[in-house]
Residue frames as a rotation matrix with the C-alpha (Angstrom) as fourth column:
UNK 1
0.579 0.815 0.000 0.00
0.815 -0.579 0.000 0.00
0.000 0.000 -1.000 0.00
UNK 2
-0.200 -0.524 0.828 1.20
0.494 -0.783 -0.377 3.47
0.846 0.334 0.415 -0.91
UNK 3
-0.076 0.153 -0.985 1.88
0.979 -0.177 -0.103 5.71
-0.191 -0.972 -0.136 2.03
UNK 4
0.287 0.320 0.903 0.50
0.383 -0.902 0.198 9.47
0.878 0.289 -0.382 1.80
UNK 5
-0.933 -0.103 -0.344 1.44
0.316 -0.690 -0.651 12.38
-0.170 -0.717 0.676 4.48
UNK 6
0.356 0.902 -0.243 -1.51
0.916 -0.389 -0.101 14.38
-0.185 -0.187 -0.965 5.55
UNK 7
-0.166 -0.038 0.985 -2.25
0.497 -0.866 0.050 17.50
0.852 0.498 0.162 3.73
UNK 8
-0.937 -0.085 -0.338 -2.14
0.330 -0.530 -0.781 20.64
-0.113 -0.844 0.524 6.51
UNK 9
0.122 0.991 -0.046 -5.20
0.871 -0.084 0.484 21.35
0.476 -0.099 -0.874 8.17
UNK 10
-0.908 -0.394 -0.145 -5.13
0.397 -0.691 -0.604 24.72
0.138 -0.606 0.784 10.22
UNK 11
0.555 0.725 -0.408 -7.99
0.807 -0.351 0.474 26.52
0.200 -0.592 -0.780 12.46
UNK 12
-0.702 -0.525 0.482 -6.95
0.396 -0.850 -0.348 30.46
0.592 -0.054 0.804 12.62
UNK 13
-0.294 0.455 -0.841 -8.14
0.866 -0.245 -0.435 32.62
-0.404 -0.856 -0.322 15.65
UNK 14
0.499 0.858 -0.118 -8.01
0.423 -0.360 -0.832 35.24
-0.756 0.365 -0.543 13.34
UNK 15
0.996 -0.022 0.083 -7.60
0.079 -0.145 -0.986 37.57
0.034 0.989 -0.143 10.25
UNK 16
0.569 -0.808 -0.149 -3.98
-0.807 -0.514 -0.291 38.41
0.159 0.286 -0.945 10.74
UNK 17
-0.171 -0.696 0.698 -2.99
-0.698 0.586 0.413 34.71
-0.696 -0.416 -0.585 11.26
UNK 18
0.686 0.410 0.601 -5.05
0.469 0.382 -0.796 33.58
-0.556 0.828 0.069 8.36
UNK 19
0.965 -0.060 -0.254 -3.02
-0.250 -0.498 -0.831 36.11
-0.076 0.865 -0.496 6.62
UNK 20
0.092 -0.996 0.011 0.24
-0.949 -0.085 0.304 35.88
-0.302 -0.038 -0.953 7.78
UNK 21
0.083 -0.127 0.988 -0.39
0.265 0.959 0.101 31.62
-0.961 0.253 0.113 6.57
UNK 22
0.762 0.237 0.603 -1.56
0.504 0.367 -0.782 32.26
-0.407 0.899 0.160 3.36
UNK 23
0.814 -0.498 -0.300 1.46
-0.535 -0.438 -0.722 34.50
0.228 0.748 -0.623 2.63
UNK 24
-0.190 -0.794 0.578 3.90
-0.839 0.437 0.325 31.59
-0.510 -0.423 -0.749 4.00
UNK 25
0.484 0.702 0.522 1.81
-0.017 0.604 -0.797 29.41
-0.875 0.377 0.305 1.83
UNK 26
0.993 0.102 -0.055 2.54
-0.014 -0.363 -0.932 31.08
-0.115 0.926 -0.359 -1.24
UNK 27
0.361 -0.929 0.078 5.85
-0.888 -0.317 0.334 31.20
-0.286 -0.190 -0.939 -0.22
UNK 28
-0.541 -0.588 0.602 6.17
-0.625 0.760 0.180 27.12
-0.563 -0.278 -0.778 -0.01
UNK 29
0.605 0.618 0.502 4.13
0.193 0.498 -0.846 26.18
-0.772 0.609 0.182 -3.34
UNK 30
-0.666 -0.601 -0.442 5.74
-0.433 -0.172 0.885 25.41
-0.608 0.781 -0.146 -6.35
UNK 31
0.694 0.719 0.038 5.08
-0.449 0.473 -0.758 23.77
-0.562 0.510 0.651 -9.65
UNK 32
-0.495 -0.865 0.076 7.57
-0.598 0.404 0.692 20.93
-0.630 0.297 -0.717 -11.47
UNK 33
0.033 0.369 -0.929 7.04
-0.995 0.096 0.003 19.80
0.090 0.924 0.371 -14.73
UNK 34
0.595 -0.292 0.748 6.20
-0.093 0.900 0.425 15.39
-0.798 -0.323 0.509 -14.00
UNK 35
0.897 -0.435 -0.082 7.87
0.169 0.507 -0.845 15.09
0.409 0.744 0.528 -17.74
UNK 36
0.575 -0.639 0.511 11.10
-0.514 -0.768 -0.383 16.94
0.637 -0.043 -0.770 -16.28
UNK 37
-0.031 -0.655 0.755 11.44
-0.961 0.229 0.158 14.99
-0.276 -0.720 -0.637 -13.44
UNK 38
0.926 0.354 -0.133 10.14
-0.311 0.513 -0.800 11.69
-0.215 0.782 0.585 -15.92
UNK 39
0.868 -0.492 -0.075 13.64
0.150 0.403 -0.903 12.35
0.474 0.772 0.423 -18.09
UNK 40
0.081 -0.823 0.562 15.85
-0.849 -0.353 -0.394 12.73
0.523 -0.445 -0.727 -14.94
UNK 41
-0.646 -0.383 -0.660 15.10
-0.031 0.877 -0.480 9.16
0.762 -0.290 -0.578 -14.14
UNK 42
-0.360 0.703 0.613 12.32
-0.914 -0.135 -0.383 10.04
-0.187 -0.698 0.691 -11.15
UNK 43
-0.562 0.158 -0.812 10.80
-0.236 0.910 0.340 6.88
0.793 0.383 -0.475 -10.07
UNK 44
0.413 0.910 0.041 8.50
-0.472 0.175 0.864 5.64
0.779 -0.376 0.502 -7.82
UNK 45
-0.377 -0.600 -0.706 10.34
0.313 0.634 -0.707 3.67
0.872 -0.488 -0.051 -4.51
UNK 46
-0.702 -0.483 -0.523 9.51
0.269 0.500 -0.823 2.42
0.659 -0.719 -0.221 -1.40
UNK 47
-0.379 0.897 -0.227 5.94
0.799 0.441 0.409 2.85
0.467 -0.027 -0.884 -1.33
UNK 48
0.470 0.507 -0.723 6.02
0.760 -0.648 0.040 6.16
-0.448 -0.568 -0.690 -0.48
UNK 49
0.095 -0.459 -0.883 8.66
0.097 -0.879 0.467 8.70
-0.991 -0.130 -0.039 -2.77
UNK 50
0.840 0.140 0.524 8.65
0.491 0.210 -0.845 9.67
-0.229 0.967 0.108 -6.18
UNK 51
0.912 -0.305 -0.274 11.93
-0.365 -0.908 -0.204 10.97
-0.187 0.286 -0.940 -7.18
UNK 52
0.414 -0.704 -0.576 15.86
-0.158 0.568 -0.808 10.00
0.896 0.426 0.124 -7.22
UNK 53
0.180 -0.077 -0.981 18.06
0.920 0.367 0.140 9.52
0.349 -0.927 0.137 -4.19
UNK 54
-0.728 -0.306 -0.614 18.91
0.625 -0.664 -0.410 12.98
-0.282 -0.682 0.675 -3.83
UNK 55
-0.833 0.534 -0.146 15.38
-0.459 -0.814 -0.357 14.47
-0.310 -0.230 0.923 -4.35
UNK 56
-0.879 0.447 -0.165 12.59
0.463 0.884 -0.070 12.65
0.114 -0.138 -0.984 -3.27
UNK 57
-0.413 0.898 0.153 8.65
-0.707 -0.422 0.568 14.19
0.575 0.126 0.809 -3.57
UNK 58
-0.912 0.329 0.246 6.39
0.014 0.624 -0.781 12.89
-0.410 -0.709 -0.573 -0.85
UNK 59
-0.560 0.813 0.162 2.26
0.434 0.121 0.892 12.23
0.706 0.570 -0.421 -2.04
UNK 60
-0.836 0.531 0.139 -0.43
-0.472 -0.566 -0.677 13.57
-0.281 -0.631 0.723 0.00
UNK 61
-0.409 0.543 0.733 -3.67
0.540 0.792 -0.285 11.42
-0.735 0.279 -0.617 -0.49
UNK 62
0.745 0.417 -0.521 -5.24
-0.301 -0.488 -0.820 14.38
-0.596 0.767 -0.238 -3.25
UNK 63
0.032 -0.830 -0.558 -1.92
-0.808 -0.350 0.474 14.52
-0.589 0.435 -0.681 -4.63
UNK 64
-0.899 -0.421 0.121 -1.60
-0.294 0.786 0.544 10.65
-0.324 0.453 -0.830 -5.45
UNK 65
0.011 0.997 0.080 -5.40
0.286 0.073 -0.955 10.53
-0.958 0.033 -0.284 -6.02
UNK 66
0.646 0.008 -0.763 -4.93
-0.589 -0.631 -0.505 13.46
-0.485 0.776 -0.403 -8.97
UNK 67
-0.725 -0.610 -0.319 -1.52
-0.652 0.458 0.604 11.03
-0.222 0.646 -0.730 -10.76
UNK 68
-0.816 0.313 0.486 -4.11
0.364 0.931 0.012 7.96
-0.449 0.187 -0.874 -10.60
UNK 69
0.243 0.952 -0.186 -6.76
0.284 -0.254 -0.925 9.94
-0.927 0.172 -0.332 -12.19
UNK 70
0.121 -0.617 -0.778 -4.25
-0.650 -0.642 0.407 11.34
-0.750 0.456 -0.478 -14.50
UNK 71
-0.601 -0.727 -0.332 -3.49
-0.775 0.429 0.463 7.96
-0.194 0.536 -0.822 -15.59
UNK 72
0.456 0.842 -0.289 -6.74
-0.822 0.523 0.227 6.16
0.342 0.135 0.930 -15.65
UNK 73
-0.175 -0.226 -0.958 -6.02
0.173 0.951 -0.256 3.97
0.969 -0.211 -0.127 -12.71
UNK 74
0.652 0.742 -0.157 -8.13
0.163 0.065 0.985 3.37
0.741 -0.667 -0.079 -9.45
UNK 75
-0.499 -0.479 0.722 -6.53
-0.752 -0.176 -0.636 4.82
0.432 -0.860 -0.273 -6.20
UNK 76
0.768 0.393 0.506 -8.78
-0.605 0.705 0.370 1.62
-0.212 -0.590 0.779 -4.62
UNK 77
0.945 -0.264 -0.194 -6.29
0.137 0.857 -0.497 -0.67
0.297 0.443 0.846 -6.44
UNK 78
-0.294 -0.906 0.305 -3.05
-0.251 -0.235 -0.939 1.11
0.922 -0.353 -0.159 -4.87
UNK 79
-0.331 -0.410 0.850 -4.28
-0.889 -0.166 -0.427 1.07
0.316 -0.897 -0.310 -1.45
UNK 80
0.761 0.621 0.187 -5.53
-0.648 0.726 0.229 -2.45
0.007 -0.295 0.955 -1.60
UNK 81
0.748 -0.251 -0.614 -2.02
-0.267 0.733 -0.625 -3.98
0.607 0.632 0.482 -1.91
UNK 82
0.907 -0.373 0.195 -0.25
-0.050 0.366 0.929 -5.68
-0.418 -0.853 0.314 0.94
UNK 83
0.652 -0.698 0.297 2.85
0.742 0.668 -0.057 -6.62
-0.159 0.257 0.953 -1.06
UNK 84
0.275 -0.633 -0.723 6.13
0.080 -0.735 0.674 -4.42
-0.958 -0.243 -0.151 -0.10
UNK 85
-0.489 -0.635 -0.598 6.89
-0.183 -0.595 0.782 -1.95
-0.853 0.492 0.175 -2.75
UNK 86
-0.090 0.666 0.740 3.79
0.976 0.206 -0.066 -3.73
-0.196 0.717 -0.669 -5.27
UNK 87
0.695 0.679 0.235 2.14
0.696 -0.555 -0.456 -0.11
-0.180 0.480 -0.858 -5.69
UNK 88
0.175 -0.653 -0.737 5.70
-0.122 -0.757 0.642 1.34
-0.977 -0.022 -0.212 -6.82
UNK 89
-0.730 -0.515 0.450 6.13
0.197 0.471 0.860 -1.01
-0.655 0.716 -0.242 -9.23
UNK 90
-0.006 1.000 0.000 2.58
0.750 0.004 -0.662 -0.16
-0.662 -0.004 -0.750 -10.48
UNK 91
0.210 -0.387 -0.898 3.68
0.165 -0.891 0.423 3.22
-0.964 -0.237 -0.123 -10.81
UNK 92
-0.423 -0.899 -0.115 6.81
-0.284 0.012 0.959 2.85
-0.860 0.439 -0.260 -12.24
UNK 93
-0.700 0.102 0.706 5.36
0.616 0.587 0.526 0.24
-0.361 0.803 -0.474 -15.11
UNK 94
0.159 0.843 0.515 2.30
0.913 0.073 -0.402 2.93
-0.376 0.534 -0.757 -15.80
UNK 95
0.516 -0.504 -0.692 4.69
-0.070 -0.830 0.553 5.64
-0.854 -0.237 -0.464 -15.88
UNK 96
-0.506 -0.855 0.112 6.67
-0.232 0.260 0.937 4.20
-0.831 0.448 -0.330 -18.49
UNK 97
0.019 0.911 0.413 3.67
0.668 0.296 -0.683 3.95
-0.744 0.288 -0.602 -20.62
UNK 98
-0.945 -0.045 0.323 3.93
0.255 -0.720 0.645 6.27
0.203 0.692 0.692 -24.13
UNK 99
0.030 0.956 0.291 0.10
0.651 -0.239 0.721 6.75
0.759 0.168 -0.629 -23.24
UNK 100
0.409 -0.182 -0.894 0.97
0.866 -0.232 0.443 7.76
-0.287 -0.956 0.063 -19.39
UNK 101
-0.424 -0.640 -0.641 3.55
0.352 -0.768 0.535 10.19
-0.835 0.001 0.551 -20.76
UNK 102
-0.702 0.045 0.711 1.44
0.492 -0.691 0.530 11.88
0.515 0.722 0.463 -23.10
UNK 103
0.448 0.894 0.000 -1.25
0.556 -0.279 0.783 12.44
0.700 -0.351 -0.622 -20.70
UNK 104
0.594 -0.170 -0.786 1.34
0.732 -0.292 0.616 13.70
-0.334 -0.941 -0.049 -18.52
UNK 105
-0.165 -0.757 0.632 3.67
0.897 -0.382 -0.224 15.72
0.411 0.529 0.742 -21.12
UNK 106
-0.121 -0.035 0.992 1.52
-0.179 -0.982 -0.056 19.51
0.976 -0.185 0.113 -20.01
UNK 107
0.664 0.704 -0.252 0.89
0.250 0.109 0.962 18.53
0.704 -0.702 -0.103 -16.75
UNK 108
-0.567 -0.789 0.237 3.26
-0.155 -0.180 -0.971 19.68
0.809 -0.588 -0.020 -13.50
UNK 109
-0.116 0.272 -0.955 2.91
0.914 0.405 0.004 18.57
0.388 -0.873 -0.296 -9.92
UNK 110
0.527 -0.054 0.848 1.77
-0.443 -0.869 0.220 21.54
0.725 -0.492 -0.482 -7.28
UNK 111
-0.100 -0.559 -0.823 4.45
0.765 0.486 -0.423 20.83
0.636 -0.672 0.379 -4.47
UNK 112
0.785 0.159 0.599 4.19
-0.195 -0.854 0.482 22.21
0.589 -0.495 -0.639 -1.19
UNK 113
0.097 -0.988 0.124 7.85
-0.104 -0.134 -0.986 22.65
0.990 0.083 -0.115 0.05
UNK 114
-0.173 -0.401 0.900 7.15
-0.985 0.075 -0.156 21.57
-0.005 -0.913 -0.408 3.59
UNK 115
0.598 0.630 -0.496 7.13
-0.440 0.775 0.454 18.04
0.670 -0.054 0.740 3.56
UNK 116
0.968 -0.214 -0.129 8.38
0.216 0.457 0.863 15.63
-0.126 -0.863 0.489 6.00
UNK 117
0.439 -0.867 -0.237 12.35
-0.693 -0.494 0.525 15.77
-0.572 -0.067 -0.818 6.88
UNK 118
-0.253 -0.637 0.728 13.22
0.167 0.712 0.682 12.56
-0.953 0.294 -0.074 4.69
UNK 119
-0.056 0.317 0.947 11.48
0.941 0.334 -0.056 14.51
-0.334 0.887 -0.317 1.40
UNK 120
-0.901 -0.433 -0.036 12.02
0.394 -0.849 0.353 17.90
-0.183 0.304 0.935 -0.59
UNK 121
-0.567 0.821 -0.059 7.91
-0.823 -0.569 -0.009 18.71
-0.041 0.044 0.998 -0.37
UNK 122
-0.402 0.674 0.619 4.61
0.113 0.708 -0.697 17.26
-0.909 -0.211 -0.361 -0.76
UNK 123
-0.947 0.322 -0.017 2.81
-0.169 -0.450 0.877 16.76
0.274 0.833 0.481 -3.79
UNK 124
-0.693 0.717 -0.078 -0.68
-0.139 -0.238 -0.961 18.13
-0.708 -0.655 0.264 -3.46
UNK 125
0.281 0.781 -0.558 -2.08
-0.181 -0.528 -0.830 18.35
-0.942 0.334 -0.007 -6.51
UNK 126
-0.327 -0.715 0.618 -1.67
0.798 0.141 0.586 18.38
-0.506 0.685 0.524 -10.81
UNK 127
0.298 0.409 -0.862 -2.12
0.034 -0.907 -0.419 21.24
-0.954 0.095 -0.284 -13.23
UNK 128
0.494 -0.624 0.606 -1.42
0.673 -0.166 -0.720 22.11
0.550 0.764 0.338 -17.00
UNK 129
-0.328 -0.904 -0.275 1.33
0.874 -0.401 0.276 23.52
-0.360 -0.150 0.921 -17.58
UNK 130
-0.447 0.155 0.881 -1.07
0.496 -0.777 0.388 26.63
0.745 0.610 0.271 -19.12
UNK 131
0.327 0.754 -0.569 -2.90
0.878 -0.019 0.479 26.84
0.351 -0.656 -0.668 -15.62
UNK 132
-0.080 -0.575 0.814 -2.66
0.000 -0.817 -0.577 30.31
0.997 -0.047 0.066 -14.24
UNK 133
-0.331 0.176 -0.927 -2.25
0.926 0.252 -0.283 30.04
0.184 -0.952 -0.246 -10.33
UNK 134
0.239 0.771 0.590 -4.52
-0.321 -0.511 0.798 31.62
0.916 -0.380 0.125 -8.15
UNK 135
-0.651 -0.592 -0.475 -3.11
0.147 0.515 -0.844 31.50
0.745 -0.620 -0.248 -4.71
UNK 136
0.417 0.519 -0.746 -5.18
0.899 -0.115 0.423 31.27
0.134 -0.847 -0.514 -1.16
UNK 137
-0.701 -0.347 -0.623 -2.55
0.448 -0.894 -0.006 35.08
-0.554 -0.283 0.782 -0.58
UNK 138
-0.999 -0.024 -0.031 -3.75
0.000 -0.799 0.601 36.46
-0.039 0.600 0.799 -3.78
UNK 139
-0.541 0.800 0.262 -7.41
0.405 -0.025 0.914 35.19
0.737 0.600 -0.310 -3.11
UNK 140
-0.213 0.021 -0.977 -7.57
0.957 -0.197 -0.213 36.86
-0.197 -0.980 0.022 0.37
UNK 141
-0.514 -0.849 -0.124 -6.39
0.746 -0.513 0.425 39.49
-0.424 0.126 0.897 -1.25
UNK 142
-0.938 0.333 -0.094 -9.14
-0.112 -0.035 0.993 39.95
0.327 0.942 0.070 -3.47
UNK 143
0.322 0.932 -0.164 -12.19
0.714 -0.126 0.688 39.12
0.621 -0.339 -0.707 -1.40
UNK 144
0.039 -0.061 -0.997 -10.53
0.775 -0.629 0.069 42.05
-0.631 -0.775 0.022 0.96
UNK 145
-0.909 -0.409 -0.079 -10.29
0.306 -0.784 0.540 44.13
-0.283 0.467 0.838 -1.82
UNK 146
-0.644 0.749 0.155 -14.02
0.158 -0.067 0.985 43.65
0.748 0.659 -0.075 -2.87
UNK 147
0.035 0.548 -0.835 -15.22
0.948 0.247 0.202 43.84
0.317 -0.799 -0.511 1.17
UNK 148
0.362 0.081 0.928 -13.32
-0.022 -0.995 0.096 46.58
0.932 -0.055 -0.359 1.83
């Protein structure tokens, strides 16, 4: 079974700690092209990292939810396997797919740059590569601009 980190929940007492997250947010979101890390050899290992040994991408349960949608293939069927490393190899073999990598060619992970201490972020999420982000800062921003 594939192992996910839990996506961050927070509860804010109020507006100036709501804010002062969402602009530390923005700070620790990225976006990485999957083809990019794809032709650097990125791989699936140990039932829980996509990446090489010296930069490793942790899943979050949306995150690995969005790749298996991506790839027309049941998140039930990853988390039903018992057999160490089974739902890397999975991966790895639908990854390597010319279909897999065209569905994935515009597509970039959203990483959020705090992930655990044995990984270089979480992945939350996919996007095209044409998506225009819309952060939680810049939508604060914006319903305070339109309240007043």
């Amino acid at each position: 079974m594939f192992q996910t980190e839990v996506a961050s929940e927070k509860e804010f007492s109020d507006w100036n700690e709501l804010y002062a997250w969402v602009a530390d947010e923005e700070k620790s979101t990225s976006r990485v092209p999957i083809q990019g890390l794809l032709k650097n050899g990125a791989k699936f290992q140990e039932d829980k990292y996509f990446g090489s040994s010296e930069y490793k991408l942790a899943f979050t349960e949306e995150g690995l939810k969005a790749l298996c949608y991506k790839l027309g293939f049941p998140l039930l069927a990853l988390e039903m396997t018992k057999e160490s490393e089974l739902a890397s190899r999975i991966l790895n073999d639908l990854l390597s797919q010319d279909n897999a990598k065209a569905q994935l060619s515009n597509s970039e992970f959203v990483i959020n740059e705090k992930g655990s201490d044995s990984s270089h972020g979480k992945v939350c999420g996919i996007v095209s590569s044409s998506y225009v982000g819309y952060s939680n800062n810049s939508f604060m921003r914006d319903i305070e601009n339109v309240i007043g």
